[in-house]
C-alpha positions in Angstrom: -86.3 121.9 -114.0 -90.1 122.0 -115.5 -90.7 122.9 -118.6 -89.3 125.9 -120.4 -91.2 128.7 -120.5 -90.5 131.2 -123.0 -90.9 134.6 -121.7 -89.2 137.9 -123.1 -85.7 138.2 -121.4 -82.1 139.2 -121.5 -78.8 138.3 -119.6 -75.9 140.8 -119.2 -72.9 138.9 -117.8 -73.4 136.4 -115.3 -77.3 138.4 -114.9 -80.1 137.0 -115.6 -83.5 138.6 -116.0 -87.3 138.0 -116.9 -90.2 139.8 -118.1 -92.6 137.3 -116.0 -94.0 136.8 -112.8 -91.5 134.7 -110.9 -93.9 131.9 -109.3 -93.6 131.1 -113.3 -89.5 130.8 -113.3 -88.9 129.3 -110.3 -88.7 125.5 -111.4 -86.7 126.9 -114.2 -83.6 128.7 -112.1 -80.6 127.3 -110.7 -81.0 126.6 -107.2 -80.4 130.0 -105.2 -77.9 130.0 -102.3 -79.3 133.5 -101.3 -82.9 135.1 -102.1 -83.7 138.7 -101.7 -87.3 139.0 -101.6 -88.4 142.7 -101.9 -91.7 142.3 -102.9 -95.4 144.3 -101.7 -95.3 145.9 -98.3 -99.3 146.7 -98.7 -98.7 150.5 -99.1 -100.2 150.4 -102.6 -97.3 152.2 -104.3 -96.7 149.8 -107.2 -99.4 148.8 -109.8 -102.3 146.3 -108.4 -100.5 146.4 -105.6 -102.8 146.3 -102.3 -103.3 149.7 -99.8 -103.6 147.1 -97.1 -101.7 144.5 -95.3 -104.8 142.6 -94.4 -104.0 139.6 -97.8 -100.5 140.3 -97.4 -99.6 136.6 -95.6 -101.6 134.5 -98.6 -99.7 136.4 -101.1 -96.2 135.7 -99.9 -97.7 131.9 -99.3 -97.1 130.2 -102.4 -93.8 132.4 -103.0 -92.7 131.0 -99.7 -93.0 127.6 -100.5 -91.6 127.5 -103.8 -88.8 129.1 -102.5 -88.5 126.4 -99.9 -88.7 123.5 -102.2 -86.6 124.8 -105.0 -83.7 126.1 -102.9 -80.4 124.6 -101.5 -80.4 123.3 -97.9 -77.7 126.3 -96.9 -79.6 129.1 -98.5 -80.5 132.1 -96.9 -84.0 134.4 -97.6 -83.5 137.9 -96.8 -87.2 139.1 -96.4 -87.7 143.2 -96.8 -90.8 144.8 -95.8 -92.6 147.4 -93.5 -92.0 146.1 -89.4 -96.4 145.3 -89.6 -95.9 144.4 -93.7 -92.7 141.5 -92.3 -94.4 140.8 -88.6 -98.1 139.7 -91.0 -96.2 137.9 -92.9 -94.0 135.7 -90.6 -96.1 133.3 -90.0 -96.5 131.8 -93.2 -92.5 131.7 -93.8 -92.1 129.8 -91.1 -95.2 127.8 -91.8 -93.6 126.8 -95.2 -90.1 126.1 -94.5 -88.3 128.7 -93.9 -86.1 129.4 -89.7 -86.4 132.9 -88.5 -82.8 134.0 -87.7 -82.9 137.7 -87.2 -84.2 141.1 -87.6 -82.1 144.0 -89.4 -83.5 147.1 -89.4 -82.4 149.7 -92.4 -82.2 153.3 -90.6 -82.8 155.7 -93.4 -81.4 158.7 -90.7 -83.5 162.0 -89.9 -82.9 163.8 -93.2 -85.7 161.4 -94.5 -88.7 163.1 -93.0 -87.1 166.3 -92.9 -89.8 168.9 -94.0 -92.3 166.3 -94.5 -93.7 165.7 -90.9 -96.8 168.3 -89.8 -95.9 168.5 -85.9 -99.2 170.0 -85.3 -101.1 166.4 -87.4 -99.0 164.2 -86.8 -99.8 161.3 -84.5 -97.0 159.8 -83.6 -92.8 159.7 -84.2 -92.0 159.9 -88.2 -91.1 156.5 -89.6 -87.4 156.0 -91.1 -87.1 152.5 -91.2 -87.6 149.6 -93.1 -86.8 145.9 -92.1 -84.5 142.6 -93.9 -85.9 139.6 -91.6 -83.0 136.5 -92.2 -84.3 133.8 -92.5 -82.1 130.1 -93.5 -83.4 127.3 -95.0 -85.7 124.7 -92.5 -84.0 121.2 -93.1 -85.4 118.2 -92.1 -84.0 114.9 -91.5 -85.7 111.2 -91.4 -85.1 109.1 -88.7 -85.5 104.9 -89.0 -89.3 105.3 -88.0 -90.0 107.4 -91.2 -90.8 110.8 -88.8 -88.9 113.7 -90.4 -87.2 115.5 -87.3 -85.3 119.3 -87.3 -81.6 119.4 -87.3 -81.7 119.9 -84.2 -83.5 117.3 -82.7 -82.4 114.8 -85.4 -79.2 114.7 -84.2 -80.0 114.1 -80.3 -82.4 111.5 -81.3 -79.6 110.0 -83.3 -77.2 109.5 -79.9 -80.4 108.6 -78.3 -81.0 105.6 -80.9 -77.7 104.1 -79.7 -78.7 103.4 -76.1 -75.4 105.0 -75.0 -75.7 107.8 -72.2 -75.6 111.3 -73.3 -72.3 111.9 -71.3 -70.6 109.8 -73.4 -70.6 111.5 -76.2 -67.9 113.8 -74.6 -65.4 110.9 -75.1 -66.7 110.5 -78.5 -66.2 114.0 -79.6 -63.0 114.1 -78.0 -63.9 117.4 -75.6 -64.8 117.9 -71.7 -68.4 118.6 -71.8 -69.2 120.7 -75.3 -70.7 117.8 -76.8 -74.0 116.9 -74.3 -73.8 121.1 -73.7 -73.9 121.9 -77.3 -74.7 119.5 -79.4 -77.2 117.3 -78.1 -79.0 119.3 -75.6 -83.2 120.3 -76.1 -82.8 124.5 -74.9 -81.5 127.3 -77.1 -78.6 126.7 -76.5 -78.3 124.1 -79.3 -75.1 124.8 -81.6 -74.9 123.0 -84.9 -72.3 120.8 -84.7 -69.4 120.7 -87.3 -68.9 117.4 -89.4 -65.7 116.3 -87.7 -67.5 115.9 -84.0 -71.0 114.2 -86.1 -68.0 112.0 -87.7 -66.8 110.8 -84.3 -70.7 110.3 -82.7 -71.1 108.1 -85.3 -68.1 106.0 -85.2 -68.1 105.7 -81.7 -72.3 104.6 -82.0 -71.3 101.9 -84.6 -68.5 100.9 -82.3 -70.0 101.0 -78.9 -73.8 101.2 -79.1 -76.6 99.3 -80.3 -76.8 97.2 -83.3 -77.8 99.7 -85.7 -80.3 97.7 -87.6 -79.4 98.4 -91.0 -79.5 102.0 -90.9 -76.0 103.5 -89.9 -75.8 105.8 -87.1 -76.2 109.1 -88.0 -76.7 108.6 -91.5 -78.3 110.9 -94.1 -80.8 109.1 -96.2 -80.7 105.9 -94.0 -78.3 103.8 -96.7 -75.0 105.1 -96.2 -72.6 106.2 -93.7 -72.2 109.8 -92.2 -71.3 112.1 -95.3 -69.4 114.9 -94.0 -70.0 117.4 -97.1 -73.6 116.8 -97.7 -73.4 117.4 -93.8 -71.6 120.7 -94.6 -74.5 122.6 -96.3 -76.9 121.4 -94.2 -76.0 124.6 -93.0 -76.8 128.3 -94.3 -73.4 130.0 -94.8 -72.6 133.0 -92.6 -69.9 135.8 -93.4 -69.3 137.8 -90.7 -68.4 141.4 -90.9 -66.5 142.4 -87.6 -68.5 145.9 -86.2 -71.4 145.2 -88.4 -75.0 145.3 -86.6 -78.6 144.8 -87.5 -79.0 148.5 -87.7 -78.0 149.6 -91.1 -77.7 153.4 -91.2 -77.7 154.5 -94.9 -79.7 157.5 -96.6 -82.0 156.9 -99.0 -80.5 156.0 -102.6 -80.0 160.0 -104.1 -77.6 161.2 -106.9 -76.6 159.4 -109.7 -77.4 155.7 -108.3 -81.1 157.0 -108.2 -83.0 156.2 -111.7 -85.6 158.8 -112.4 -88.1 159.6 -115.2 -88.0 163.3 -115.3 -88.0 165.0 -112.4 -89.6 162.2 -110.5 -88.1 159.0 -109.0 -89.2 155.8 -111.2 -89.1 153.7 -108.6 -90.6 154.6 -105.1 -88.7 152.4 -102.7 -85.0 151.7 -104.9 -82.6 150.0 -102.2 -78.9 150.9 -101.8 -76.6 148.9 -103.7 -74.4 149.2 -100.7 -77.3 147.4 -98.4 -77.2 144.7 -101.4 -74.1 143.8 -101.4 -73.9 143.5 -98.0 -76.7 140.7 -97.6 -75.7 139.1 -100.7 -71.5 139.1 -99.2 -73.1 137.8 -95.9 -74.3 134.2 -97.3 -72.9 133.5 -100.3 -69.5 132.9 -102.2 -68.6 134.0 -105.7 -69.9 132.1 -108.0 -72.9 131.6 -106.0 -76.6 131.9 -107.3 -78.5 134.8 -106.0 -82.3 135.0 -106.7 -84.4 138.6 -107.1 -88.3 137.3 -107.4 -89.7 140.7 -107.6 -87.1 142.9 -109.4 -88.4 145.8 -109.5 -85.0 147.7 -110.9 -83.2 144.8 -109.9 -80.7 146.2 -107.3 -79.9 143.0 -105.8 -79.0 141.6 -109.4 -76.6 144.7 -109.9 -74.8 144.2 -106.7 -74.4 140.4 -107.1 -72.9 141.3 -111.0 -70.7 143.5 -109.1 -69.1 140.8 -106.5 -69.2 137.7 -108.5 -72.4 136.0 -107.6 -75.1 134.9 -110.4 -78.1 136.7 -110.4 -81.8 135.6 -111.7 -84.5 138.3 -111.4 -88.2 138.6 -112.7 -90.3 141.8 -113.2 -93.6 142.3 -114.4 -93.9 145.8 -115.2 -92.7 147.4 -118.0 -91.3 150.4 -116.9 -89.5 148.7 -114.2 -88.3 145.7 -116.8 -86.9 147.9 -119.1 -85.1 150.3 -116.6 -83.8 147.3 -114.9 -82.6 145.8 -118.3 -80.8 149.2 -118.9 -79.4 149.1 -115.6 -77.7 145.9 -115.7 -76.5 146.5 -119.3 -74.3 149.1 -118.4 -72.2 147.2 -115.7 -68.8 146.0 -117.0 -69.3 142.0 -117.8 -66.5 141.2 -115.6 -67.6 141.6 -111.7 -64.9 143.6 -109.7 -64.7 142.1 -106.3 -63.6 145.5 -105.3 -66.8 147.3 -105.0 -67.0 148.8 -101.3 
């Protein structure tokens, strides 16, 4: 961590959350297992925030990298924005470190435009939707000639180093044909191989290929042997929810869960607790460091107080700080894993 900057906060339970602009807290956080980045759309809703998309990719630049280098090699960035706000911006999260997984697109239902479209203006079909792009942690690996390789094609080059045919790495992981199929082959295809079958590639390389030179076969930082729990989180946790799709139909936050000021809604774009927990439940385990860059009212920071997960936010707005502050003041300081 960098230096401490001191910045007006407060911490409710295992909750964490700064007046500031988080590019400033980054190096000062735990490393995140999860980030939920719900930050501009260029809609120009929030103060200073752009009517345009056009500046949208430079903003989320540096963001994107810091997230990259301070986060742990099995986190998991859950990027919200508009379909043209998240497509704009793509580029630059893989550009800085960061492996597209998959779309999930938040289905607000029909009751959301209802008495708000002009059929006579309009120019096209009423937008309901919002999108979370997943996105996991790009690891790289060095090989013996210093190059830094993908996961991916680390581990083929790894067989390849021992001189042994690809087949044989069937006999060395003990299986008919899932091994050259799965592990080592160049398509999409590719499945990330647990440690038990990396274990048994590099035993039987040690054993059976080339001298390895002084860097053991498949090893990690090029010193010691195959580490089977640093191999372990290599790998972006995934939690899956049997019947659960990448279309999320859920209405618009109303009633009591929505904060207002007045008669009007304080925050335009508040997401469902419900839609929280869920991401947050999807790749991480209790205990587990969630961050929220761009707070806002810091929905993402309730839900992960609710299920067990810690939870560092940053907002720079007043209003929102404040109402956010309240917000997580009022949850219990014990978590209930029992929230639906």
């Amino acid at each position: 961590m960098g230096n401490r900057l001191k910045v007006p906060s407060t911490r409710h339970g295992n909750a964490w959350l700064y007046k500031a602009d988080a590019a400033d807290m980054y190096r000062q956080w735990p490393q995140p297992r999860c980030i939920i980045s719900d930050g501009p759309y260029g809609l120009g809703k929030f103060p200073g925030e752009a009517k345009t998309t056009k500046d949208l990719a430079e903003w989320y630049a540096s963001h994107a990298d810091a997230w990259a280098a301070e986060a742990a090699t099995d986190c998991t960035l859950w990027f919200w924005n508009t379909e043209l706000g998240w497509a704009t911006v793509h580029p630059v999260l893989e550009q800085h470190g960061w492996q597209y997984e998959e779309l999930c697109v938040w289905d607000k239902g029909i009751a959301h435009i209802a008495g708000n479209v002009n059929s006579k203006t309009i120019r096209g079909l009423p937008v309901v939707t919002e999108v979370a792009a997943r996105y996991t942690r790009k690891n790289k690996l060095q090989v013996p000639s210093g190059e830094s390789l993908s996961i991916k094609d680390w581990v083929r080059s790894e067989w390849q180093r021992s001189g042994l045919p690809m087949y044989r790495a069937n006999a060395a992981c003990g299986v008919a044909n899932a091994a050259t199929r799965k592990y080592l082959t160049k398509c999409h295809l590719w499945y990330f191989p647990p440690s038990d079958a990396v274990a048994r590639m590099a035993a039987y390389c040690e054993e059976h290929g080339r001298p390895n030179e002084g860097w053991p076969y498949f090893s990690l930082d090029g010193e010691k042997p195959f580490d089977p729990a640093k191999w372990s989180i290599m790998r972006s946790i995934w939690v899956h929810t049997h019947g659960l799709t990448n279309v999320w139909s859920e209405p618009p936050v109303h009633g009591s869960e929505r904060l207002r000021v007045g008669d009007a809604y304080l925050h335009a774009n508040q997401k469902p607790l419900s839609l929280m927990r869920l991401q947050i439940r999807a790749c991480t385990e209790p205990g587990d460091v969630v961050w929220e860059p761009f707070g806002g009212l810091c929905s993402a920071s309730v839900a992960a107080q609710e299920i067990g997960r810690r939870s560092y936010a940053a907002e720079v707005h007043e209003s929102f700080y404040e109402a956010a502050k309240d917000r997580l003041r009022k949850l219990p300081s014990e978590h209930s894993e029992a929230v639906a």
